[in-house]
C-alpha positions in Angstrom: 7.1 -19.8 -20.4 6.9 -18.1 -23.3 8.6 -14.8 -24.5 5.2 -12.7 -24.6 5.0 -13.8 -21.1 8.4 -13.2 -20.2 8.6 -9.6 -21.7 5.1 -8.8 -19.9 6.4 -10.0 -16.5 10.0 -7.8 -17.3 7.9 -4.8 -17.8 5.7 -5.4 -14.5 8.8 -6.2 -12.3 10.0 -2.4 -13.4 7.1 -0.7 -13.5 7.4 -2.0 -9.5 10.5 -0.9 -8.7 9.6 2.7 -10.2 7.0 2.2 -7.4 7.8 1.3 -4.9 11.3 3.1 -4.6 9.5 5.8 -3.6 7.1 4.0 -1.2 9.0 4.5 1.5 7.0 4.8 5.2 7.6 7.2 7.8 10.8 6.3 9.7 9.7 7.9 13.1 6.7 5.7 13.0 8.1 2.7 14.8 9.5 4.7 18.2 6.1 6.3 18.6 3.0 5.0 21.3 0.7 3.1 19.7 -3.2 4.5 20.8 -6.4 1.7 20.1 -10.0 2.5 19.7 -13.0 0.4 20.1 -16.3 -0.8 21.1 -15.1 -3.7 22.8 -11.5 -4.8 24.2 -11.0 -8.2 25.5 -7.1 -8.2 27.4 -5.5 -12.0 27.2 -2.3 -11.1 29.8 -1.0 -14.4 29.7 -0.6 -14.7 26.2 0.0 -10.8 25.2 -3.1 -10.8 23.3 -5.8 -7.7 22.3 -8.9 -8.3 20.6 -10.5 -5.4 19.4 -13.8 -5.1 17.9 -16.1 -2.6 16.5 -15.4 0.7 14.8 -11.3 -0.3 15.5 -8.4 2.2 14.9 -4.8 1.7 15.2 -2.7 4.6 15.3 1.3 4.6 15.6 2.5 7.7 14.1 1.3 8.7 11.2 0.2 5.0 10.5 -3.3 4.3 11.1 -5.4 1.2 10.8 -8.8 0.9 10.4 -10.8 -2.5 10.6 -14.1 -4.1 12.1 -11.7 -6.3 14.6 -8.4 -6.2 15.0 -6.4 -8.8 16.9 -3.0 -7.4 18.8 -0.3 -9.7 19.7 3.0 -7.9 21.4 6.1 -10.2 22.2 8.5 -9.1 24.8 10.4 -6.9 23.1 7.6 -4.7 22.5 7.1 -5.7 18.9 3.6 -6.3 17.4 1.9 -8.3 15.1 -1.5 -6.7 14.2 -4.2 -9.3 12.7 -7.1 -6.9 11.1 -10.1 -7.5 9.2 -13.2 -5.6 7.5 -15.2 -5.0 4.7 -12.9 -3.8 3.8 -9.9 -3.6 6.3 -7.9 0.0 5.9 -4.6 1.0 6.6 -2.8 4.4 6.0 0.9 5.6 6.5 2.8 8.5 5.2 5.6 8.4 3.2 9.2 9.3 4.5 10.1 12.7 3.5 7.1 13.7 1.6 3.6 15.0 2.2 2.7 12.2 0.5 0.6 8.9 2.2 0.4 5.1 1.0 -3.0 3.6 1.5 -4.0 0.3 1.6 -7.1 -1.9 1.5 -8.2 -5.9 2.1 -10.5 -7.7 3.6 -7.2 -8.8 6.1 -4.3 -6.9 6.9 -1.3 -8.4 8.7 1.2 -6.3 9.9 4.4 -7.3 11.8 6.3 -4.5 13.3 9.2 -6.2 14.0 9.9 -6.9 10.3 7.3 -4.0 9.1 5.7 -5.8 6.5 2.0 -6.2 5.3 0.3 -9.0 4.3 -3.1 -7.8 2.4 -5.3 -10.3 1.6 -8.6 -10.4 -0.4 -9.4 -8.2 -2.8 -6.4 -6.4 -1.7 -5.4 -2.8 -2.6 -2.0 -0.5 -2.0 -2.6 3.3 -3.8 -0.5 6.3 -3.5 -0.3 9.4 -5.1 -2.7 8.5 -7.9 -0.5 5.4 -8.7 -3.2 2.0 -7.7 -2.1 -2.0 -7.8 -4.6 -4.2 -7.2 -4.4 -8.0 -6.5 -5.5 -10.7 -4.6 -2.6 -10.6 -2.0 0.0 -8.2 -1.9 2.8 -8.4 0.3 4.3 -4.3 1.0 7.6 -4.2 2.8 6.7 -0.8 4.8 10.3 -0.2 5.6 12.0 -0.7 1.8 8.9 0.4 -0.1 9.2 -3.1 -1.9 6.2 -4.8 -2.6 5.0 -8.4 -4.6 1.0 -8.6 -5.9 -0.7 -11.7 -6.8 -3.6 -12.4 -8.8 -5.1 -15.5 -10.0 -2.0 -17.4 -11.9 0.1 -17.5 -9.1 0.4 -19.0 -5.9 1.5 -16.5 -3.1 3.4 -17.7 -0.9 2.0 -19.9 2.7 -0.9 -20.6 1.1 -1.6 -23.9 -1.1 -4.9 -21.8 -3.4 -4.3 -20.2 -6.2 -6.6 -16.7 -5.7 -9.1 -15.6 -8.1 -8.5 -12.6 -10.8 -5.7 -10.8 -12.0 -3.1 -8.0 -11.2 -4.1 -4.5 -12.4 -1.7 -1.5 -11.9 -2.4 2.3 -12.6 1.1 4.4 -12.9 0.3 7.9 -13.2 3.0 10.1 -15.3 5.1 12.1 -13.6 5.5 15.6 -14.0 8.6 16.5 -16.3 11.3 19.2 -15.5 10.5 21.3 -17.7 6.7 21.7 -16.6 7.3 22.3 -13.3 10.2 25.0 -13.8 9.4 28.2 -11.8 8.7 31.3 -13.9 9.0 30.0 -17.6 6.6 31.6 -19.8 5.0 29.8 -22.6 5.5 31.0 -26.2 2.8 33.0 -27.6 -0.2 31.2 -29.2 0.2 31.9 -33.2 -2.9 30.3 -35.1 -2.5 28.8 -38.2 -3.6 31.1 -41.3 -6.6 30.9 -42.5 -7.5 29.5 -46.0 -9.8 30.4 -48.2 -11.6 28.0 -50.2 -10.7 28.5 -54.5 
């Protein structure tokens, strides 16, 4: 590899972290009922299977996920592995703490409680607060805020394609202390003097 290279993937690993530290989902989430919507439900008892198609929403909390179909698959612990697609699949969840939300886009999403990570696949998308990464698969770790996104140089991992395009990220600057600081008044606005042409 060669140093360009190396510096340029330094620089994206911390740009990241920066992130995704504060990506954190809601921590409540996970205890709370999950509540389906559809056009069409198709129950599979013996294998703890939910197909759910048309118009689909998924809410747990203040996660939501919207998608054209959305396979449900609950082991017996109560733990779910959600299998959605759509042009483009959507979900939404907000972040611990904060009035803030995470939002993500794909043409699949795979979510597994159990581990609460998703698996965004196709054209994939994760955006929050103004911040945007875009890829071809991004794995987000709902529960650490951690996330990986792949774009056409890299293999992700499972899969034995390489996917088409690149990564693109969008950081938005962050407000400084001093510009948020209650009550500070700016200095007054001198112009310059004037001058005169000789």
């Amino acid at each position: 590899m060669n140093p360009l290279k190396n510096n340029l993937l330094l620089l994206l690993c911390l740009m990241l972290c920066s992130y995704a530290g504060a990506s954190l989902a809601e921590r409540g989430d996970r205890d709370k009922p999950m509540q389906m919507e559809a056009d069409k439900v198709t129950v599979d008892d013996i294998n703890q299977t939910s197909t759910f198609e048309g118009n689909v929403q998924m809410h747990q909390g203040t996660m939501l996920i919207e998608a054209s179909k959305i396979v449900l698959t609950q082991d017996k612990s109560g733990n779910s592995q959600v299998n959605a697609s759509g042009q483009p699949a959507h979900f939404r969840q907000k972040r611990d703490g904060v009035n803030e939300y995470a939002e993500g886009f794909g043409e699949r999403i795979e979510y597994d409680s159990k581990i609460e990570i998703a698996n965004i696949y196709g054209q994939a998308r994760v955006k929050r607060n103004g911040d945007d990464v875009r890829g071809e698969h991004i794995i987000y770790n709902t529960k650490s805020g951690v996330f990986q996104v792949f774009g056409g140089d890299e293999k992700a991992p499972g899969t034995n394609t390489t996917p088409p395009g690149r990564v693109t990220i969008v950081i938005q600057p962050k407000e400084s202390a001093s510009s948020v600081a209650p009550n500070t008044k700016s200095p007054p606005n001198k112009q310059p003097a004037a001058h005169t042409a000789p």
